[in-house]
C-alpha positions as a printed Julia matrix, in Angstrom:
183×3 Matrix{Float64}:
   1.57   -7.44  -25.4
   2.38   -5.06  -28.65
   1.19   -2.37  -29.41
   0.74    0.98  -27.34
   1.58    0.81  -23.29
  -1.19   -0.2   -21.5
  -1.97    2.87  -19.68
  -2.3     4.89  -23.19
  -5.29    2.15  -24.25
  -6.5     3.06  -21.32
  -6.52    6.64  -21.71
  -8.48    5.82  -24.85
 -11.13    3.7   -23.11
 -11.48    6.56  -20.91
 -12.01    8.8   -23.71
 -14.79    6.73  -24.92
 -13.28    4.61  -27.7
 -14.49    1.41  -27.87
 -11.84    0.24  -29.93
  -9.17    0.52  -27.16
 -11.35   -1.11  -25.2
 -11.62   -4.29  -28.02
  -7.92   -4.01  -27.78
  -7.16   -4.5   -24.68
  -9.73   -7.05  -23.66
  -8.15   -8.46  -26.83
  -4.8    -8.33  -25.38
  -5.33   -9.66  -21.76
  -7.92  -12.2   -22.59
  -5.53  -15.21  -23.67
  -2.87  -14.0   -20.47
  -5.8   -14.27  -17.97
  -6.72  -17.47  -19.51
  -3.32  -19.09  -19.32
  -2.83  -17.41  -15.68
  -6.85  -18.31  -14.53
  -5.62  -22.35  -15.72
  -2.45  -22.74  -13.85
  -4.25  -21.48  -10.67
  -7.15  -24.1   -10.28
  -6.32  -27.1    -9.14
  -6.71  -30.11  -11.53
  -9.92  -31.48   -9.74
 -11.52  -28.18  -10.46
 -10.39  -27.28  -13.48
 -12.27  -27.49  -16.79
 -11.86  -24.62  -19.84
 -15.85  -23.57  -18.9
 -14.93  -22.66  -15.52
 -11.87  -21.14  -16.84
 -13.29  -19.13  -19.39
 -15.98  -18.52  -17.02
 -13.58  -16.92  -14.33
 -11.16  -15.23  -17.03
 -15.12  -13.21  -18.54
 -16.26  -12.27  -15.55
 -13.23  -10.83  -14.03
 -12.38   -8.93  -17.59
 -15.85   -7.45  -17.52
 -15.65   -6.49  -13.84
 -12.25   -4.65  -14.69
 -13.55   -2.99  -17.63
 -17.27   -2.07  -16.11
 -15.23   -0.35  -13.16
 -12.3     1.36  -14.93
 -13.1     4.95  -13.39
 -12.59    2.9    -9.87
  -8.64    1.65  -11.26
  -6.11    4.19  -11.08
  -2.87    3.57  -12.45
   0.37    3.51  -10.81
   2.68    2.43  -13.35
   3.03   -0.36  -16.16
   1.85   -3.26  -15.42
  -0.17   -1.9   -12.78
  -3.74   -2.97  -14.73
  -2.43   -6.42  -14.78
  -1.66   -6.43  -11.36
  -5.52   -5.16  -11.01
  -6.48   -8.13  -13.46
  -4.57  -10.52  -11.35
  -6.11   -9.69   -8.31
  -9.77   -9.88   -9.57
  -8.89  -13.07  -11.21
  -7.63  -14.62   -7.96
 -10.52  -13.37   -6.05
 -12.51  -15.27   -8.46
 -10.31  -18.21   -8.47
 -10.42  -18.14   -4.62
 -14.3   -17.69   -4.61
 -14.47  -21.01   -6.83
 -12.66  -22.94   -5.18
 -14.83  -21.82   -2.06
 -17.69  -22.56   -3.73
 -16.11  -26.19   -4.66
 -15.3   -27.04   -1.19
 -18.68  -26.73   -0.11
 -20.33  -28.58   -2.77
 -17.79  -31.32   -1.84
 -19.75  -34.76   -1.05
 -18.75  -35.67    2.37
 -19.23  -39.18    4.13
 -19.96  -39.57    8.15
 -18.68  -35.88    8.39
 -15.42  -36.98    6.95
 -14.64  -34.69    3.61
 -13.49  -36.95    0.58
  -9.6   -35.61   -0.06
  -8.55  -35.45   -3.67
  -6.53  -38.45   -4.14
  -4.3   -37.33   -6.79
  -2.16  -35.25   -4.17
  -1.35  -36.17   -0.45
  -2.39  -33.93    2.59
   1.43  -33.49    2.56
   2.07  -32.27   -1.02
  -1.34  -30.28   -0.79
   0.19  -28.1     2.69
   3.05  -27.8     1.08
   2.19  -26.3    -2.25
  -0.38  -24.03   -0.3
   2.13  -22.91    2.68
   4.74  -21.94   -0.42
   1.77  -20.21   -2.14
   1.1   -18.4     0.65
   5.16  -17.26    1.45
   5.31  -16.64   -2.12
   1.94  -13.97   -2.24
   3.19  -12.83    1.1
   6.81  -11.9    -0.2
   5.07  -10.42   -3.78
   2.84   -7.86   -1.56
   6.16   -6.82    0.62
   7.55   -5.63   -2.74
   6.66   -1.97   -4.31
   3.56   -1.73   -6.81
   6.16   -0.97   -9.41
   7.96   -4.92   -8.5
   5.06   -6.38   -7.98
   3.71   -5.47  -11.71
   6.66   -6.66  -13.5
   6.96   -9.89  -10.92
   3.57  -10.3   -12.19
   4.16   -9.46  -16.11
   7.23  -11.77  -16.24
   5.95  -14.48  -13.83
   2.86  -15.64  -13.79
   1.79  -13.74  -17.29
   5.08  -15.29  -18.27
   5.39  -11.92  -20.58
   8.88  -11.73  -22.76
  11.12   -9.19  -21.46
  10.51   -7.56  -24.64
   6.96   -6.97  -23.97
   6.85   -5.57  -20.75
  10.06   -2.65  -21.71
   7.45   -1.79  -24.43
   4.56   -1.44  -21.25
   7.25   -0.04  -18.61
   8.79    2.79  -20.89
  12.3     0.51  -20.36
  14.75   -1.77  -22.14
  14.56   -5.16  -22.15
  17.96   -5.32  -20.6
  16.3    -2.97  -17.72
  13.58   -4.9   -16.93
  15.42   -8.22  -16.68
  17.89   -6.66  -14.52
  14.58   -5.37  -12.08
  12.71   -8.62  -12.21
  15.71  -10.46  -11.53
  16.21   -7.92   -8.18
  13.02   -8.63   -7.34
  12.94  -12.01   -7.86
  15.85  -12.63   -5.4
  14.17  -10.53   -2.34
  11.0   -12.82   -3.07
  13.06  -15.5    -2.75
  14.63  -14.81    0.76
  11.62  -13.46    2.02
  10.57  -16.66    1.4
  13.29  -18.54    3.08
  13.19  -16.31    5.94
């Protein structure tokens, strides 16, 4: 993420440049795509789907930009994020029920136990739990740093802070997550 802050592109797409608007589908295209991947689980996860998710949710954002209002860097991201997990959610949805079931008994995805499967969704769940009891302002760079696994570097240049800054706030907010989670 180089270049001009987010919310300036924006701004420009507002203004009617299409050119911001290249540039930052440009820019968030390969982050959604990276993010979109790690999200669906391996028996439902091909680079169609993927790319499939990542377009539709980039288009969605972009169609409906005088619906977004900013609230700080990292906030469109955040708004990204959130489509892209609705669409990841809706997927998988959409996956269970084409599941082939025998005598009424669903088939269970044999690479994972039931265990290791309740597990990684209860801690999914305690971890998007703990990210929504943070500030929009935590949340974005939680977000940024985490799961768009931005460089410190990057998301000063988006916040309007150092490097040094932002570590020092994601690291904050990385500890509350963590015992809200515990808690």
């Amino acid at each position: 993420m180089t270049g001009e802050p987010t919310e300036q592109l924006l701004r420009r797409i507002r203004d009617g440049e299409s050119s911001a608007r290249q540039a930052l589908y440009q820019r968030c295209l390969p982050l959604l795509q990276r993010w979109a991947h790690g999200r669906l689980p391996a028996r439902a996860r091909d680079i169609a789907d993927t790319d499939d998710l990542v377009q539709i949710t980039l288009i969605r954002a972009l169609n409906h930009l005088e619906e977004f209002q900013a609230s700080g860097s990292g906030s469109f991201l955040a708004y990204l994020r959130q489509i892209l997990l609705n669409e990841v959610r809706a997927e998988l949805r959409k996956r269970q029920r084409e599941k082939v079931s025998v005598d009424d008994v669903a088939l269970v995805d044999e690479t994972e136990s039931v265990v290791e499967h309740l597990v990684g969704q209860e801690q999914l769940r305690a971890y998007e739990g703990a990210l929504a009891s943070l500030d929009r302002q935590e949340q974005a760079l939680i977000v940024m740093r985490i799961e768009f696994g931005l460089s410190y570097k990057e998301i000063a240049v988006d916040a309007g802070l150092t490097p040094d800054a932002v570590r020092m706030r994601v690291n904050r907010a990385l500890d509350v997550i963590a015992s809200r989670m515990l808690a």
